[in-house]
N, C-alpha and C positions, 0 to 999 in steps of 0.2 A: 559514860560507863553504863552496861544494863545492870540493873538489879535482882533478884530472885527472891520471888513470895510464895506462900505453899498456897495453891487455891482455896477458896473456902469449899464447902460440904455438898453444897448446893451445884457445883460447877464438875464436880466431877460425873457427871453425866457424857461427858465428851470423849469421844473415842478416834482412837488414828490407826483405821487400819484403811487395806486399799480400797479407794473408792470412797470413805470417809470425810466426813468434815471435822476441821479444829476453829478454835476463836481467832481470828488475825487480829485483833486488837491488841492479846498479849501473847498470842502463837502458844495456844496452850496445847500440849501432847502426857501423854501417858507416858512415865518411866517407872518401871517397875512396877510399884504398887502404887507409887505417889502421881496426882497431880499437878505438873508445875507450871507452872505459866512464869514464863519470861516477858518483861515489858522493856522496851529499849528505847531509848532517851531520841532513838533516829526518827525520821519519818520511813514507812516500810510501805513496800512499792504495792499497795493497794491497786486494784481494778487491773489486775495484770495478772499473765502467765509465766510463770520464772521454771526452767527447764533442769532440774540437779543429776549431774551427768558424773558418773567413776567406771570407770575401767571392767568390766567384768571378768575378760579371760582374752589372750590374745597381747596383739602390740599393733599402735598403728603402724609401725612398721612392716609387721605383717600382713596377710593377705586377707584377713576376714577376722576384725576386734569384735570386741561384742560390749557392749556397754550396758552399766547398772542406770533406769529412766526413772527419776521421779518428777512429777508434773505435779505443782503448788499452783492451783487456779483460783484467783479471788474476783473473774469477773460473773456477772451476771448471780449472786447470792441475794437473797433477802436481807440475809444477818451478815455481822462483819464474822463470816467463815470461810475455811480454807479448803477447799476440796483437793485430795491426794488421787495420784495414780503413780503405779509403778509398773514397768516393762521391764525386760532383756529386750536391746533392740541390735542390729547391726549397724555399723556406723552409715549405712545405704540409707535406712528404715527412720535413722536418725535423721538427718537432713531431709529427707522428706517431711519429717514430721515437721522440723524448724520451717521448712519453707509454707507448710499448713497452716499451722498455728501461731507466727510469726510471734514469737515468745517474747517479754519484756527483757529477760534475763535467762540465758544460757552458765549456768554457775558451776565450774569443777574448782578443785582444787588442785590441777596441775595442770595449765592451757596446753602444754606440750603432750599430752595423754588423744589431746582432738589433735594436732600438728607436728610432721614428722622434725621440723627444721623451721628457724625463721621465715624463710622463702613461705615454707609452705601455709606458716601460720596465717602471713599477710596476706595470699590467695586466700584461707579460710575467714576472714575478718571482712575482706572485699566484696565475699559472697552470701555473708548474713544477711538478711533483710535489714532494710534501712532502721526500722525503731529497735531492733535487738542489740544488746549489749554483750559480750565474753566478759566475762566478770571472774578474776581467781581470789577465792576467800581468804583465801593462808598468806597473803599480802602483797606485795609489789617483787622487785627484781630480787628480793633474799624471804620467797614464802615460809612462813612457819608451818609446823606440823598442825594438819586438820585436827587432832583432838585438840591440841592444844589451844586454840582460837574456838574449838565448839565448845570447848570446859569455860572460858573466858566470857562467852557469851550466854550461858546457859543453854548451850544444846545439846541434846543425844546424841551420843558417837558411838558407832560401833564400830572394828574392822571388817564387816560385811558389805563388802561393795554399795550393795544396795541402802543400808546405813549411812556411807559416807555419801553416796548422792541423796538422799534426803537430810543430811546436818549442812551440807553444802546449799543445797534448795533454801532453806529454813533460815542460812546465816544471809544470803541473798535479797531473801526477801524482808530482812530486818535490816539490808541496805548496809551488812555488814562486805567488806572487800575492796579491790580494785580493778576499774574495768579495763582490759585490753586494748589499748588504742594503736591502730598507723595508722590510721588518715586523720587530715586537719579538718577545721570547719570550714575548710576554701571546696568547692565545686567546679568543677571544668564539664559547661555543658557545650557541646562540638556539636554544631552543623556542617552535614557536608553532603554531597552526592551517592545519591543511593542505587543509582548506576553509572556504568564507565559510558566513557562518552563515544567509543567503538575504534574501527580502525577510519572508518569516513566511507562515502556513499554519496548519491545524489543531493541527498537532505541532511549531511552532516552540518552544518553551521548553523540551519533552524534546530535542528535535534539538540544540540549542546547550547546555544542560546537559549531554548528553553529550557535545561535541566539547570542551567548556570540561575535562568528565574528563579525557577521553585526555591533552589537552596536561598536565591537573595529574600523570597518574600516569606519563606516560612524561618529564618534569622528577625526579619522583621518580628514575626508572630511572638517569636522567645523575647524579645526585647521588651515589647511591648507587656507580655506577662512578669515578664522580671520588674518593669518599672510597675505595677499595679501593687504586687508584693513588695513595692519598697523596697528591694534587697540592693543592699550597694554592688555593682559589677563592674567589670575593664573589658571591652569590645576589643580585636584582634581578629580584620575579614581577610580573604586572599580575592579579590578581583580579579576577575576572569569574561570572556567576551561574553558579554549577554547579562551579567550579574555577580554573585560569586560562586568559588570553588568551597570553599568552608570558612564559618564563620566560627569561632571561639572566645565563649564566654566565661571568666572567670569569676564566679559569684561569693562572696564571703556568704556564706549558708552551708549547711548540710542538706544533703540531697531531697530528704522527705520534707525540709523547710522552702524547697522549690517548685512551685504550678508548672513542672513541666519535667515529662518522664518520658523514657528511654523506648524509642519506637522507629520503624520505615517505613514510609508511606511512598510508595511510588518514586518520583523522582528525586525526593531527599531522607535523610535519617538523622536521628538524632538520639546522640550518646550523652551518658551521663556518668562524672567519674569523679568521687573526692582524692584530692590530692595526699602524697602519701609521706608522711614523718619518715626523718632520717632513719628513723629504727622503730623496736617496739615501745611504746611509752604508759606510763597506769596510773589512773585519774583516781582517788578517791573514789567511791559514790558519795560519800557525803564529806562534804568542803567544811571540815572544823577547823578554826583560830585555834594553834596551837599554842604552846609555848614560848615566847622567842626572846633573845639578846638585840638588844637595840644601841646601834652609836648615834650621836648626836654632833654635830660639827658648826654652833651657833653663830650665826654675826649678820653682814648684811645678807650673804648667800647662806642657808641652812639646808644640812645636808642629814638625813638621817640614813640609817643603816639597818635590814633586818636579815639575823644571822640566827639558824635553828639550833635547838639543847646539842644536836649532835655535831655543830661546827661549818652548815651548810650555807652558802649566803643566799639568802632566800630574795632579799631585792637591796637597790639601792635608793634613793631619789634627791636630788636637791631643788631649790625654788629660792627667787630674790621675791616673789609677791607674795606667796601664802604665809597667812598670820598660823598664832601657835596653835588655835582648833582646826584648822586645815590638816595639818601635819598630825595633830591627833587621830582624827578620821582617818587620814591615810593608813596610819599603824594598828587603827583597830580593822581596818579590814584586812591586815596579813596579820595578825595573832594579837597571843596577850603578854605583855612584856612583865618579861619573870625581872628581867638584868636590864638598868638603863648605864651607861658607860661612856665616860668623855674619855680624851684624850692627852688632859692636862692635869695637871694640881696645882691648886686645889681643884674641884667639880665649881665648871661657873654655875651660875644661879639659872641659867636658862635650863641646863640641863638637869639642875636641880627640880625645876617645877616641873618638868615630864616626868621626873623621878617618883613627885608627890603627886600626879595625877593619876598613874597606873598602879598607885599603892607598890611599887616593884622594888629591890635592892638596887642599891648605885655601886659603881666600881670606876675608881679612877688608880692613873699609876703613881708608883711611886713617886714620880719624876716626870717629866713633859716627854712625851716617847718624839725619841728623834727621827727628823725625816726618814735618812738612810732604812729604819729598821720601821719606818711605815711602809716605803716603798716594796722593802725586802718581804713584808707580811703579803702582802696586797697582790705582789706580779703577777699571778694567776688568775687575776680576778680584774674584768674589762669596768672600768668607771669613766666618766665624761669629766672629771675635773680634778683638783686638790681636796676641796671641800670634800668630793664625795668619799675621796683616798680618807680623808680624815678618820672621816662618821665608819669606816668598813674596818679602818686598824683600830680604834678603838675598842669596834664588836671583837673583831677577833679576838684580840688581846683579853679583854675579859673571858673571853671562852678559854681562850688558851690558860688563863687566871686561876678556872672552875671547872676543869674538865678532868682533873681526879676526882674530885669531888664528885663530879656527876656521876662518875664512872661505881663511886663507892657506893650512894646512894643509889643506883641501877642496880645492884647488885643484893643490896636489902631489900627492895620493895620487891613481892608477890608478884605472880602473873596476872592476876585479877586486880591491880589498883594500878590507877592511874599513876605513872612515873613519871611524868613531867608535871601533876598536878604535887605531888610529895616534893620535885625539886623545887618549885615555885614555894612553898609555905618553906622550905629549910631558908629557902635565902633570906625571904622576909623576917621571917621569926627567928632565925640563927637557932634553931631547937634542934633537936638532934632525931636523926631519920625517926626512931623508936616513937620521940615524943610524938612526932608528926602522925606515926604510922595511929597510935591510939589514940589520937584525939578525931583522925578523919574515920576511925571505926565509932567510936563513941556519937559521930556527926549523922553515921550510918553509911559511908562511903567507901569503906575498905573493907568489909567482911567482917568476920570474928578477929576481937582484937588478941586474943589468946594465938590463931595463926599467924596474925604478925608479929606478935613475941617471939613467936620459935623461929619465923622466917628469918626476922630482922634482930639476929644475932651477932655481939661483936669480932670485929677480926682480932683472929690471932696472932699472939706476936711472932714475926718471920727469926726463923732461924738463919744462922750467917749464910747457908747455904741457900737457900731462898732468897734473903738478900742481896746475894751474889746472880742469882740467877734473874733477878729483876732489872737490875742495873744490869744485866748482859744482854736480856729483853730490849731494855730502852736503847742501848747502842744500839742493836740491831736496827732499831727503826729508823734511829736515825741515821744509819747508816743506810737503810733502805729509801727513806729519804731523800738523804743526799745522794744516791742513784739515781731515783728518779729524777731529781734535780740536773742532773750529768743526761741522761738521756734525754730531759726536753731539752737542755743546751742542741744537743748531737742534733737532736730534729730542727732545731732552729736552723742550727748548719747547716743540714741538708737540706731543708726546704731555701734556703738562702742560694745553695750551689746549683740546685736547680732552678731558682729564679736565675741566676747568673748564664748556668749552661741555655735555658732558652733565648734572654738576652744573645750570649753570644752565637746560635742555632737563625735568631732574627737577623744578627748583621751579617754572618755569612748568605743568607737568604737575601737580604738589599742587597751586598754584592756583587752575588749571582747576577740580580735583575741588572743591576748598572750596569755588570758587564756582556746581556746582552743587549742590554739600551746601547752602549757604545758599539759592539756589532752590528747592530742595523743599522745607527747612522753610518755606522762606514759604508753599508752595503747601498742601501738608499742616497748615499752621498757617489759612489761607483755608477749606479742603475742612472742616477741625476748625469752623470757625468756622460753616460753610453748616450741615451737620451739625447743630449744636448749637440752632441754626434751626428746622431742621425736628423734632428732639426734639420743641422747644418749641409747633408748630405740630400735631405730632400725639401729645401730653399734652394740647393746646385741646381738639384733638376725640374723645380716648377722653375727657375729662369730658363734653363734649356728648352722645355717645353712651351712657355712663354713664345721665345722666338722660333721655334719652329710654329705653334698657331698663328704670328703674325702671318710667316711665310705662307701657312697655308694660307690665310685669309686672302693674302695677293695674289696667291694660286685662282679662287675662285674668283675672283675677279678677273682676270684674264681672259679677252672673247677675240681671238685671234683665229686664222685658217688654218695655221701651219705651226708646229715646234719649233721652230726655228724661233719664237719669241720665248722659250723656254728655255735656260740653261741647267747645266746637273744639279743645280739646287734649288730649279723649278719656278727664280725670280728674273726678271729682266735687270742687266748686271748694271747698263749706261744708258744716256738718255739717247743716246745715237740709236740703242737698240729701238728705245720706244721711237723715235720716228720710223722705225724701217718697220717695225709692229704697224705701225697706223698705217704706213703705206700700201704696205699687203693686206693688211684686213680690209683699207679701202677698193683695193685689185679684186680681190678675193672675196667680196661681201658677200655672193651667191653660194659660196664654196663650204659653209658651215661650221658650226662650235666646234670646243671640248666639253665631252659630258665626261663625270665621277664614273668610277669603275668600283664595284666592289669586290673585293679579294677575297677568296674560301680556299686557304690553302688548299685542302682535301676536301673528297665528297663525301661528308659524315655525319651527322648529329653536333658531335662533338664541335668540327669545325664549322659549318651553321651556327653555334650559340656563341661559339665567339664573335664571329663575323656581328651576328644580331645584337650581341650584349657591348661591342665595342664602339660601333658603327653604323646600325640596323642597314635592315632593307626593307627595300618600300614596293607597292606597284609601281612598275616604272621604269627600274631601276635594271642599269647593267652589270651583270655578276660574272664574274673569271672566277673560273673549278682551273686552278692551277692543274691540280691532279684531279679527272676527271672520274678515274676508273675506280671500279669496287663498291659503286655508289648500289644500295637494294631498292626494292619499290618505296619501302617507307619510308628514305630519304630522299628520293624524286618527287611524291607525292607533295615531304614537307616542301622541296623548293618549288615547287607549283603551286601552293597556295600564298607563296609570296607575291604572284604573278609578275613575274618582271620581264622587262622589255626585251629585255636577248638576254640566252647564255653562251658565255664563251669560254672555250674548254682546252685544258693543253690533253692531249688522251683522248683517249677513245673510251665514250659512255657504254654501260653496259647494254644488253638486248631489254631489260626490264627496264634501265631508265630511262632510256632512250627512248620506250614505248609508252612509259607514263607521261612525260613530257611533249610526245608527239601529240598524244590524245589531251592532252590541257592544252595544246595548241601553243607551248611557249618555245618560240625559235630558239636553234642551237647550231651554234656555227663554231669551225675551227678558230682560235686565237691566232693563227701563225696569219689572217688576210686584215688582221686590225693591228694597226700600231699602237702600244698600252706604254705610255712613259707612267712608272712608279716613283712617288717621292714618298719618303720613309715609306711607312703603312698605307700610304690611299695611292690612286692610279686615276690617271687618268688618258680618254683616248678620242680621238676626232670623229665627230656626230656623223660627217658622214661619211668613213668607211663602218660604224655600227648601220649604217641604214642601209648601206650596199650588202653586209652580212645578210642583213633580215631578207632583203628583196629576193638575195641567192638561197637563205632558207624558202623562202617561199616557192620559189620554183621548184626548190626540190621534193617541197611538201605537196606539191601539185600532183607531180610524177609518182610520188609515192601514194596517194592516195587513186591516181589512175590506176596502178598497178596492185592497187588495194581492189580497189571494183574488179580487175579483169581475174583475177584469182577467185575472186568471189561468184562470177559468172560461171568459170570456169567450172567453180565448185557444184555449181548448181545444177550446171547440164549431165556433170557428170553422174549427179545423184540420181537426175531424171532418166539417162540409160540403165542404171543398174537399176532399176524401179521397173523400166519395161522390160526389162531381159524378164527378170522372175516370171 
């Protein structure tokens, strides 16, 4: 609690106006006439700027607020004083200011006056600078009215805008409030690529190998400062060709307690972002050991319990090693225990001697509290064991023991005393609020004890009517209660039904999949099945073809004069044949082979690349133009550069391929003066009526080339008369 001194004579030399200095030691200001200086029991955010922010005119909901600025600066002073400034600024003019002077403490009395909506607040909280705090004075999720916390502290209130951002500044800076928190103390600092890696190019995969570098070695670089600063982290990279894509680091720190800030540098960047609470949540500024109800659950496993004046369970814990000063520690660093409270009757002795160490009141029940209605106490509240179920119904049970009481006792004690320090001496001392209330005036701790007399006045006695309506009160709660009780049931259900419906959402989904796992195999067992088909269909015909290649092989083996050793399927059928083959071939040895014939259906392109892709042709070689006609130069040309030994033609070649061919010099003869026996696809025909073809081309190429010269003569004499006529 602060306490209030009137200065002495000497001090009131100190003035607050703008631009001004006061003492920060006791925050002394001018009121009225009097000089008062407030001193507070806290530590007060010395060597800092604290920012006291109210509403001036306007709404942030509106298009242009205007806010009341007062600026409490305690750095750079000689003496422990407080320099003031005060503005109208725009909430523009404001943020700028906050992002300038990056203030220790931004302090209003209603966070929602800077932010339209939750959403909007956590953007606004995101964007403070790292060491600034939102700070609202009037208290946590149920703020009190700003005079009433500035009369409680000793400060100046007025309803002048401007006023209440300076009682706000002033209550801030005496570390009075609650700061605004969504983010944790976890850090997520993200490496990743600071440009895209394109659509690709000649040099895309050096270009993205090296940007995939940079991100891997400037990851290195964070790591490496994270490990200098000691700070615990959890690595999480994405590899990518060349290095990685982004790297993410989860650091338990807050961000200004991190060597590494939010920047791009060419081919990488690097963000930096504290991770953000379920909702909005409010820290103290200053962590005081309250008052609290403690259960106890002794034996080999010792389980205690801390449960706040208002019925809150503030922690649990139990341990099989820790001795009784362990457990002591423990409880003095979550409060001071007003109520210690077992669970049996009588109070064993263990609990007893916690009872005698914190000087605090005991409560035990009447009777040994039965499981069932520990259970029943307890269901809302998550514990690791029995023991700890113990130590937790016990606290409650006490609270629930003492909570008129407390409720009575809150209701005598002043705005200005301590109401959990009055509960704490009623339970010890069993004295009655009043005694309590003058004796902690007399100690100097509550004020004039004459305003605690009038405060802490008895109740009156309730009339039937009142008493009626009290007991009508308390049904309702419990009837409200037992509602709520019925709607967490209903949630349970429905979260149960929906655990059920997605279950059953999964097995129709497996299903599905089976049933179309058993459609493929069918289909892939069909496809197996076709397959197996056509194996069988083309194993038919490599044996077909099989024996037709023997056939041909005996084909070319055959060096006989005449067909007549050849029957329709091109093989000699008996051996009688083979003697009368050797007989004639030996008659006939002067008389000449069979050469290979190659077959071009048509004169084309197209049928050329059969002929060549099935069978080729070679220099040398004799070729049949089945159909000879239609062939152009570019197709003449192509069979001339095969150069083959004769063509033999069914048709008649054109005038242009007839002419390229003549001038490549490759003989062409009618097919009707050569005998061609065809077996399947190849032909074949006796060497020497092909050489009698060529010798009759050749005559006739003779003739044609004499008749080529005498046209040419002709031509010439001709030119030479018309040359002389002129």
């Amino acid at each position: 609690m602060s306490s209030v001194a009137t200065a002495s004579s000497a001090e009131t030399g100190k003035r607050d106006t703008r631009g001004e200095s006061v003492s920060a030691t006791g925050v002394e200001y001018i009121f009225g006439a009097t000089l008062v200086a407030v001193v507070n029991d806290r530590t007060s955010a010395l060597d800092s700027v604290v920012f006291g922010v109210d509403i001036q005119s306007g709404d942030i909901r509106g298009d242009s607020p205007s806010y009341a600025l007062v600026v409490l600066d305690t750095r750079d002073t000689e003496s422990d004083e407080v320099r003031i400034e005060r503005d109208v600024v725009s909430f523009r003019k404001l943020r700028r200011l906050i992002e300038r002077d990056e203030p220790r403490v931004v302090a209003t009395d209603n966070m929602y006056e800077l932010a339209t909506d939750k959403d909007d607040l956590v953007r606004f909280l995101r964007w403070l600078p790292h060491e600034t705090q939102l700070v609202q004075v009037t208290g946590a999720e149920r703020p009190e009215p700003l005079s009433r916390v500035a009369s409680r502290h000793g400060v100046p209130y007025g309803k002048d805008p401007m006023k209440e951002a300076e009682a706000a500044a002033r209550l801030a800076l005496a570390n009075v409030g609650y700061e605004v928190a969504a983010f944790e103390n976890t850090t997520t600092v993200k490496v990743s690529r600071g440009r895209s890696t394109g659509k690709g190019g000649w040099s895309q995969d050096r270009y993205t190998r090296r940007i995939h570098g940079s991100v891997k070695q400037q990851s290195r670089e964070v790591e490496s400062s994270l490990k200098e600063a000691n700070l615990d982290y959890e690595r999480d990279v994405t590899e990518k060709y060349g290095g990685y894509s982004q790297a993410l680091f989860t650091v338990e720190a807050r961000p200004e307690d991190i060597p590494v800030s939010t920047h791009r540098s060419g081919d990488t960047r690097v963000e930096i972002e504290r991770e953000r609470r379920d909702g909005i949540e409010f820290e103290p500024l200053v962590k005081r050991r309250d008052r609290v109800i403690v259960g106890i659950d002794p034996g080999t496993t010792t389980a205690v319990a801390v449960v706040g004046l208002d019925g809150r369970v503030l922690d649990v814990h139990s341990t099989r090693t820790a001795d009784t000063a362990a457990v002591i520690e423990w409880l003095i660093e979550r409060g001071r225990p007003s109520l210690v409270a077992a669970d049996v009757q009588p109070m064993p002795e263990t609990v007893e001697k916690f009872r005698r160490s914190f000087d605090a009141a005991g409560w035990a029940p009447a009777s040994d509290i039965p499981v069932d209605e520990k259970l029943h106490r307890t269901r809302d509240i998550d514990y690791d064991n029995d023991h700890e179920r113990d130590a937790l119904a016990a606290a409650l049970f006490a609270f629930d023991a003492h909570e008129d009481q407390f409720e009575r006792i809150s209701r005598k004690v002043p705005a200005d005393v301590d109401r959990e320090e009055v509960i704490a001496r009623v339970l010890a001392s069993e004295e009655s609020v009043e005694a309590v209330l003058r004796e902690m005036a007399d100690d100097g701790d509550g004020g004039d004890p004459d305003d605690a007399d009038e405060e802490a006045h008895e109740e009156p006695e309730l009339t039937p009517e009142e008493r009626e309506i009290r007991e009508l009160r308390s049904r309702v709660e419990r009837l409200e209660s037992h509602v709520e009780d019925l709607k967490s049931t209903i949630e349970e259900k429905d979260e149960t039904i929906e655990e059920y419906k997605e279950e059953l959402s999964d097995a129709r989904r497996e299903e599905r999949r089976e049933a179309r796992e058993r459609r493929e195999v069918t289909r892939l067992e069909r496809e197996n099945g076709r397959l197996e088909r056509k194996v069988e269909s083309l194993e038919s015909d490599k044996a077909e073809l099989a024996d037709k290649l023997d056939q041909l092989k005996s084909l070319w083996k055959l060096d006989h004069s005449n067909f007549a050793d050849v029957n329709t399927n091109g093989i000699l059928t008996s051996d009688s044949e083979w003697e009368v083959a050797g007989r004639e071939s030996e008659a006939n040895e002067s008389g000449g082979n069979l050469v290979p014939v190659k077959i071009v259906e048509q004169f084309t392109n197209g049928a050329l690349d059969h002929t060549v892709e099935e069978y080729g042709i070679a220099a040398g070689d004799v070729v049949y133009l089945r159909d000879a006609s239609g062939a152009g130069r570019t197709t003449a040309e192509r069979l001339a550069e095969f150069d083959p030994k004769v063509v033999l033609r069914s048709g008649n070649l054109s005038e242009v391929a007839d002419e390229v061919l003549f001038e490549a010099d490759i003989p062409v003869a009618p097919a009707d003066g050569v005998t061609i026996q065809e077996i399947d696809e190849l032909a074949v025909a006796k060497e020497s009526e092909v050489a009698a073809a060529i010798d009759d081309w050749k005559e006739r190429a003779e003739e044609r080339q004499k008749e080529q010269r005498e046209e040419m003569v002709d031509q010439i004499i001709s030119e030479h008369r018309a040359e002389n006529r002129r």
